[in-house]
N, CA, C and O of each residue as an XYZ file, in Angstrom:
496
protein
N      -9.763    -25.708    -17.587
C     -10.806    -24.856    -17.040
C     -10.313    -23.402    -16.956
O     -11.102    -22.487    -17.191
N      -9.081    -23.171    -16.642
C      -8.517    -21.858    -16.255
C      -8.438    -20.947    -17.880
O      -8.740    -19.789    -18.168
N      -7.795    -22.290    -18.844
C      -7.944    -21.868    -20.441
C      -9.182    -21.204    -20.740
O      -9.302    -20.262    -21.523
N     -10.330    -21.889    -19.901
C     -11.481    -21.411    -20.601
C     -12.196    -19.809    -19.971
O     -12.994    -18.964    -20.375
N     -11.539    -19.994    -19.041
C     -11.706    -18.357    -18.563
C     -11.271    -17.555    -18.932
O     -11.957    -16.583    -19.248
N      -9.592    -17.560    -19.112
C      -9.206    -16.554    -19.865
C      -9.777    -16.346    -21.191
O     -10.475    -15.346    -21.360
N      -9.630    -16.933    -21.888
C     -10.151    -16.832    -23.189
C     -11.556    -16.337    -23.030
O     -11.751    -15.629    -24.018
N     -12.641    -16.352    -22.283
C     -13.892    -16.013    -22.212
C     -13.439    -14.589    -21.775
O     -13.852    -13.606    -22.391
N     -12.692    -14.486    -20.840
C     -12.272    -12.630    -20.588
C     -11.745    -12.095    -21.711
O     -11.982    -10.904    -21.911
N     -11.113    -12.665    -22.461
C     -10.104    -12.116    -23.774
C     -11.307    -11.661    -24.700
O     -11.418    -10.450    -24.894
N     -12.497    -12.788    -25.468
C     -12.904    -12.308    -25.574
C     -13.726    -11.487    -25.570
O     -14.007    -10.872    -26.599
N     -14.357    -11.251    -24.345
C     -15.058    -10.238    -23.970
C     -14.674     -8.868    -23.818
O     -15.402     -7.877    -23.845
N     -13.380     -8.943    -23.646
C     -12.767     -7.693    -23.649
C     -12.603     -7.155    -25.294
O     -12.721     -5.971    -25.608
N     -12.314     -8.242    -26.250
C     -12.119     -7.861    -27.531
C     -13.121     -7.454    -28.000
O     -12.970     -6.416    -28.645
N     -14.635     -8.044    -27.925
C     -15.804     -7.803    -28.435
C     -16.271     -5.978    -27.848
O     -16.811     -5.110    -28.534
N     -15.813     -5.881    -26.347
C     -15.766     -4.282    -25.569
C     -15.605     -3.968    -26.567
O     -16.571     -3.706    -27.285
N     -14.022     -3.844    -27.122
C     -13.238     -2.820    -27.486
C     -13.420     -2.459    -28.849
O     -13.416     -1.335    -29.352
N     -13.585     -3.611    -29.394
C     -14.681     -3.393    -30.528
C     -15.506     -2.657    -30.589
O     -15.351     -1.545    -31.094
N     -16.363     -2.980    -30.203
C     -17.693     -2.339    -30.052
C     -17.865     -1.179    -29.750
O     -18.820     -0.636    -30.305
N     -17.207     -0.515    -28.974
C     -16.879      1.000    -28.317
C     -16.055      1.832    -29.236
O     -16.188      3.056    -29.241
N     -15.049      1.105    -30.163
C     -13.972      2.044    -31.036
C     -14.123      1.546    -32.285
O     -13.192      1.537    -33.091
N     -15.426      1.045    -32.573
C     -16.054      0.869    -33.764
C     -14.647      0.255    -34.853
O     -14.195      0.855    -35.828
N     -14.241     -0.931    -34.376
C     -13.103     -1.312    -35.513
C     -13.922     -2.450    -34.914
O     -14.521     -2.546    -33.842
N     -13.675     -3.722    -36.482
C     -13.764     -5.433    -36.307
C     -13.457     -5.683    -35.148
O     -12.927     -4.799    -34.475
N     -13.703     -6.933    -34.617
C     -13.299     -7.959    -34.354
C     -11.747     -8.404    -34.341
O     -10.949     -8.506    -33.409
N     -11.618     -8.639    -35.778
C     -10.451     -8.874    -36.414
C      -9.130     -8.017    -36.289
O      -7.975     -8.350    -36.025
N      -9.790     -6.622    -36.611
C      -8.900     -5.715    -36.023
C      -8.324     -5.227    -34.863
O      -7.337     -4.498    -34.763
N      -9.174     -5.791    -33.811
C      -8.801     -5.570    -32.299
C      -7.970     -6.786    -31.962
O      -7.150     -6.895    -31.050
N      -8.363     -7.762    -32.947
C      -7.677     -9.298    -32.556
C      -5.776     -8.756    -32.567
O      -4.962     -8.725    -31.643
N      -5.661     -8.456    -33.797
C      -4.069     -8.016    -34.339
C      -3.427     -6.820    -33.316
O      -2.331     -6.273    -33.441
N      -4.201     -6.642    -32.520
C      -3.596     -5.458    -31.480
C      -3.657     -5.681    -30.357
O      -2.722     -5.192    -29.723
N      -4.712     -6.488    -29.513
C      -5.002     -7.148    -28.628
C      -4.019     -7.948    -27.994
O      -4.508     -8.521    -27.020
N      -2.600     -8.255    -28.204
C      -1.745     -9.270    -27.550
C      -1.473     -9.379    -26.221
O      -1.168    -10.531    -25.909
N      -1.473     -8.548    -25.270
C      -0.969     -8.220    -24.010
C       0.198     -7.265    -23.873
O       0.918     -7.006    -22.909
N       0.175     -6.782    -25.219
C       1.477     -5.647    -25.363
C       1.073     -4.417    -24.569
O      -0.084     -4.377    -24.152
N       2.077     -3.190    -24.257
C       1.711     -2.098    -23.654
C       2.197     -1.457    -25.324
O       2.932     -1.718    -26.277
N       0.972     -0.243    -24.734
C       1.337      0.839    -26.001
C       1.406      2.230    -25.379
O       0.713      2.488    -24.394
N       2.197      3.106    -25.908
C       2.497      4.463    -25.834
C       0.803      5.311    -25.938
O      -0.319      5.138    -26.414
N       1.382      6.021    -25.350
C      -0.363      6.824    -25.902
C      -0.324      7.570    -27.066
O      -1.334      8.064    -27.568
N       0.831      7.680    -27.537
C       1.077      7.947    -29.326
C       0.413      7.258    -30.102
O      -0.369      7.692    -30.948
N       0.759      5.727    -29.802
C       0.787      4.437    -30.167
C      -0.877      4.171    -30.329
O      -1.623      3.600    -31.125
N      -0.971      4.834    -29.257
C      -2.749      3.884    -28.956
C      -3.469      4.575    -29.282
O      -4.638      4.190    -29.316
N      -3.069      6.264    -29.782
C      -4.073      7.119    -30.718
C      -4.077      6.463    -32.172
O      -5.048      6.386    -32.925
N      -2.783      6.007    -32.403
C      -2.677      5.706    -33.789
C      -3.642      4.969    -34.050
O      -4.371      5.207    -35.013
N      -3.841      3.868    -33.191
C      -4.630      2.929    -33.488
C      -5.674      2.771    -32.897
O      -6.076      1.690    -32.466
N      -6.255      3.869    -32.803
C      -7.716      4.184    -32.660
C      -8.333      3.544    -31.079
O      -9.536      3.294    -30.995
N      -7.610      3.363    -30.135
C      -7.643      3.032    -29.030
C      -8.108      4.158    -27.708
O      -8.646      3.887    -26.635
N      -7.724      5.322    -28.190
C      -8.358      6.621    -27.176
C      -8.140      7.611    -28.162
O      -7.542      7.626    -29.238
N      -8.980      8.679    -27.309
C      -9.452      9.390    -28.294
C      -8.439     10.547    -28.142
O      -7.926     10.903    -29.203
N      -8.166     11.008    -27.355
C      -6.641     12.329    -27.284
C      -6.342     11.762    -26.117
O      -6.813     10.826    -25.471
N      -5.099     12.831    -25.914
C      -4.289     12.725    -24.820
C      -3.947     13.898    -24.236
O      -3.756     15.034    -24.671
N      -3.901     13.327    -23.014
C      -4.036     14.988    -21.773
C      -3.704     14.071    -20.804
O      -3.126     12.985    -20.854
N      -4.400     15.018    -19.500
C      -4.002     15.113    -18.263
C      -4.865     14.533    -17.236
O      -5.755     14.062    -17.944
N      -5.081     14.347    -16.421
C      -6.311     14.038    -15.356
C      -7.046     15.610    -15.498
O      -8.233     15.343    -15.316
N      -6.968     16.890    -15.695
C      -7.400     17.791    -15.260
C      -8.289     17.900    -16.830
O      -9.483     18.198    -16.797
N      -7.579     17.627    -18.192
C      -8.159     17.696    -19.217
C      -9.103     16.591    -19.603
O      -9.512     16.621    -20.764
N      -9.541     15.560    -18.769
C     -10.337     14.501    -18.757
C     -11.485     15.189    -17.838
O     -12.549     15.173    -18.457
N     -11.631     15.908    -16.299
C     -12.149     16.493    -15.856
C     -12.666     17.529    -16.703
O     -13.882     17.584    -16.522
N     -12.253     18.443    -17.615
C     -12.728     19.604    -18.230
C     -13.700     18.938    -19.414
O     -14.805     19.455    -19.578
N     -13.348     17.914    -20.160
C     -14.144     17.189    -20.777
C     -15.278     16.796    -20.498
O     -16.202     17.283    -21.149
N     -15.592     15.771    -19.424
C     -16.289     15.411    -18.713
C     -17.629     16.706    -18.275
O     -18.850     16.578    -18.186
N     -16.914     17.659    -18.118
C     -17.958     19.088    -17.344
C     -18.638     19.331    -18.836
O     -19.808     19.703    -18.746
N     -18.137     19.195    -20.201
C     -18.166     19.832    -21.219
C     -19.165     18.882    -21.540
O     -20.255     19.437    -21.680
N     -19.200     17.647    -21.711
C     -20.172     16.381    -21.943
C     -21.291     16.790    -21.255
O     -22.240     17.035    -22.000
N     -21.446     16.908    -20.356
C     -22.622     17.267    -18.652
C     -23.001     18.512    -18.782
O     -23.748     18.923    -17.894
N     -22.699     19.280    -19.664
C     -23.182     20.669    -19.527
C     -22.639     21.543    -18.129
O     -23.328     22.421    -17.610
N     -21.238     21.125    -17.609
C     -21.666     21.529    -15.858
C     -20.148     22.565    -16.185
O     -19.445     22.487    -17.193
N     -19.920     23.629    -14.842
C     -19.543     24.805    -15.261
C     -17.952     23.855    -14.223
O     -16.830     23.844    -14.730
N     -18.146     23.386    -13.252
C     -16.954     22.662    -13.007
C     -17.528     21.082    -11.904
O     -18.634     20.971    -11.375
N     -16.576     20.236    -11.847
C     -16.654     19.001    -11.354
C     -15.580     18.806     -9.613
O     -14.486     19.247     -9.261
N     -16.032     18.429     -9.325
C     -15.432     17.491     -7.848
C     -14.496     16.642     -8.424
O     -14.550     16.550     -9.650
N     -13.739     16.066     -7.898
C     -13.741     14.532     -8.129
C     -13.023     14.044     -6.572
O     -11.901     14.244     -6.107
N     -14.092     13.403     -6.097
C     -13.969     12.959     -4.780
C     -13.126     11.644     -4.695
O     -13.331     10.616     -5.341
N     -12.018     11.897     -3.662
C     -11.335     10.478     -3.411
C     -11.382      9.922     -1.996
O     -10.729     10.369     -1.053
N     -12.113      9.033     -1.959
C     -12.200      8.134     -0.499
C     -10.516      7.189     -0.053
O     -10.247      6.014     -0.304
N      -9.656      8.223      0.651
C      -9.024      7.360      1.387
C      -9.330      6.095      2.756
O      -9.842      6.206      3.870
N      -8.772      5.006      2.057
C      -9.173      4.499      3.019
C      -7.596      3.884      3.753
O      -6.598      3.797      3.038
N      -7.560      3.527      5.111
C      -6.651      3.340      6.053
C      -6.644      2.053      6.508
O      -7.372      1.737      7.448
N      -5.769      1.097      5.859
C      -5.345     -0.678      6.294
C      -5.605     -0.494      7.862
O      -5.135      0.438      8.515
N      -6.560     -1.688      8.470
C      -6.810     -1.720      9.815
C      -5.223     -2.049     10.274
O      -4.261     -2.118      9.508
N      -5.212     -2.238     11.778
C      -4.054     -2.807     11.855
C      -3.736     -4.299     11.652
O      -2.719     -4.708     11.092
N      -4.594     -4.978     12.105
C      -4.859     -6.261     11.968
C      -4.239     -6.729     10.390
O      -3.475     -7.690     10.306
N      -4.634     -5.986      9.244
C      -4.531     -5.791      8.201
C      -2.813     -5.875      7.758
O      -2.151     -6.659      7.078
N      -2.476     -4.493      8.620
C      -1.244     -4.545      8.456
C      -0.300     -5.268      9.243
O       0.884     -4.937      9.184
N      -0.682     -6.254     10.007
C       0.309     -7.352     11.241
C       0.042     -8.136      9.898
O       0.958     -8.061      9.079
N      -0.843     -8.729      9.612
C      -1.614     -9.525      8.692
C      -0.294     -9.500      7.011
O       0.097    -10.563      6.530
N      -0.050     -8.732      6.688
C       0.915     -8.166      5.209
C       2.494     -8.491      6.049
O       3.462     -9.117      5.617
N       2.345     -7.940      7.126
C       3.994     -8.173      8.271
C       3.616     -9.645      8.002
O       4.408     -9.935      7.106
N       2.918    -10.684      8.232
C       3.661    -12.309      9.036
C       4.055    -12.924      7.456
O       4.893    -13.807      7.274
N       3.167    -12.174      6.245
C       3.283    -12.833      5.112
C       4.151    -12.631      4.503
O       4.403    -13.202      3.442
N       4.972    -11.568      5.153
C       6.660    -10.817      4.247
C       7.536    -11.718      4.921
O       7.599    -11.968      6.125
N       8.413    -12.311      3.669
C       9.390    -12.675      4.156
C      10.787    -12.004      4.611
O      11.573    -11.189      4.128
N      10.700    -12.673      5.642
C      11.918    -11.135      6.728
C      12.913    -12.575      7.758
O      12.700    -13.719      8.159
N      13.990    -11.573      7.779
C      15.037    -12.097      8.659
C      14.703    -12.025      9.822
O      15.513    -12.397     10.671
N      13.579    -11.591     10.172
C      13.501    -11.192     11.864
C      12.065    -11.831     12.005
O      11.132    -11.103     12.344
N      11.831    -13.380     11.716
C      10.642    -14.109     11.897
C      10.150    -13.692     13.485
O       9.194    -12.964     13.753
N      11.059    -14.351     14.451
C      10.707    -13.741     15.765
C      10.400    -12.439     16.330
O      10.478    -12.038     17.491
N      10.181    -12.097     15.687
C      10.232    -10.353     15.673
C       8.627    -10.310     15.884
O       7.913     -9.931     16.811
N       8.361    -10.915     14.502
C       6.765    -10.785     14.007
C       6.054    -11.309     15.027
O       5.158    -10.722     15.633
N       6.592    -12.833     15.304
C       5.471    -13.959     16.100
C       5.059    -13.196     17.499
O       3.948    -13.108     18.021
N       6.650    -12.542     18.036
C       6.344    -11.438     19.249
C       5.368    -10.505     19.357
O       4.563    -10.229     20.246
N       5.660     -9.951     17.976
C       4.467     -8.802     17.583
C       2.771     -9.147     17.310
O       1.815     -8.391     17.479
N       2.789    -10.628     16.807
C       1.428    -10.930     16.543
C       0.664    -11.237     18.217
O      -0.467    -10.953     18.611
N       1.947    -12.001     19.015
C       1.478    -12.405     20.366
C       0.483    -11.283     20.981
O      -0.713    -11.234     21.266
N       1.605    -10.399     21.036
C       1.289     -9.039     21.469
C       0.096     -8.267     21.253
O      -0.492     -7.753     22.205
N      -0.302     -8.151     20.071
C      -1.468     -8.158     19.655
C      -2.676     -9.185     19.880
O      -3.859     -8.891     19.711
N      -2.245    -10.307     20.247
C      -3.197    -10.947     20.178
C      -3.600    -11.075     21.345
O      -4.702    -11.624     21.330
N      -3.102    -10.738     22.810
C      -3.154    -10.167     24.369
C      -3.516     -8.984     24.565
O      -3.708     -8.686     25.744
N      -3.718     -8.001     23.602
C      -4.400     -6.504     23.747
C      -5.331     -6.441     24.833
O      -5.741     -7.432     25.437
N      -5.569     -5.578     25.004
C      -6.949     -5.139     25.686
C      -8.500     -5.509     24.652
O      -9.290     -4.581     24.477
N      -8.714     -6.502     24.214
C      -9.648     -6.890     23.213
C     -10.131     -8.006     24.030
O      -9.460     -8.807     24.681
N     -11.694     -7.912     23.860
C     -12.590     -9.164     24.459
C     -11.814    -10.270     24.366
O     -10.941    -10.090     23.516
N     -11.749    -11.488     24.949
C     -11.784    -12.612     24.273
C     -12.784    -13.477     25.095
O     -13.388    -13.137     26.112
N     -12.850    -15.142     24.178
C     -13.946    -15.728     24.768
C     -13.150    -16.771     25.784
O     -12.243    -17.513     25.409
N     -13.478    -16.719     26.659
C     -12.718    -17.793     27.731
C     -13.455    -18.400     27.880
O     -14.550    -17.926     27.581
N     -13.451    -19.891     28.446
C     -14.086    -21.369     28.892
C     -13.172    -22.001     29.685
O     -11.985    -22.101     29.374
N     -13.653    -22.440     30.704
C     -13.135    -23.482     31.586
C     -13.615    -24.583     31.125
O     -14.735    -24.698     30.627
N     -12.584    -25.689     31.297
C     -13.296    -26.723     30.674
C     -13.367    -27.822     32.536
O     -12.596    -27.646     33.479
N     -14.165    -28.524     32.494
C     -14.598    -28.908     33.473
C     -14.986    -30.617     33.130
O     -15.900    -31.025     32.414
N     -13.755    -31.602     34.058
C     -14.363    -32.834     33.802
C     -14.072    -33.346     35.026
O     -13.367    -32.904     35.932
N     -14.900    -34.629     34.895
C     -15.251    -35.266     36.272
C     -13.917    -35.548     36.926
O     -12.876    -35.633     36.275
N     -13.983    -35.679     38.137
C     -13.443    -36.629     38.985
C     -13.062    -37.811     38.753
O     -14.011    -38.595     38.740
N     -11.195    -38.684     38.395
C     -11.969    -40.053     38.054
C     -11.410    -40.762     39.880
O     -10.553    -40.361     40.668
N     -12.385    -41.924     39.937
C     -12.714    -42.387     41.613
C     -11.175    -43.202     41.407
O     -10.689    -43.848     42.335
């Protein structure tokens, strides 16, 4: 089953790349291995179109769009903490007790929790 996924991603990705850099099938097959290529490498073979910079991909881009300059907005985002106790219990570390202290600790915060008494009869 797992065979059949990859191979359904493989080729879908081959048929992409095809299709977008106007070479066969066949020809994307013989290049397609899981190899890394140089960006020398990957002009040669018709894989991108030049090579630059992040800033010369931006100037492109404005040039495509007709636009006189571009943004390019980046949303940082910040691991809750939970998140990061969460990455701590899953690292393996010499100082296990360290963590379990630290998760306790956290887990006694000043944060709601749901309490219940549990309540059973009397036995006579």
């Amino acid at each position: 089953m797992l065979t059949e996924i990859v191979n359904s991603i493989y080729d879908r990705f081959v048929k992409v790349v095809s299709e977008s850099r106007g070479q066969s099938i066949a020809q994307i097959e013989k290049i397609a291995d899981g190899g890394i290529y140089t960006a020398d490498k990957a002009l040669k073979l018709g894989l991108i179109d030049k090579i630059g910079y992040q800033e010369d991909a931006l100037a492109m881009a404005c040039e495509m769009v007709d636009l006189e300059s571009i943004a390019l907005v980046k949303r940082i985002t910040r691991k809750s903490f939970s998140e990061v106790l969460s990455e701590m219990t899953s690292m393996k570390s010499s100082f296990p007790g360290i963590k379990l202290e630290l998760q306790k600790l956290i887990e006694s915060a000043n944060v709601p929790q749901l309490m219940f008494k549990l309540s059973l009869p009397l036995a006579h």
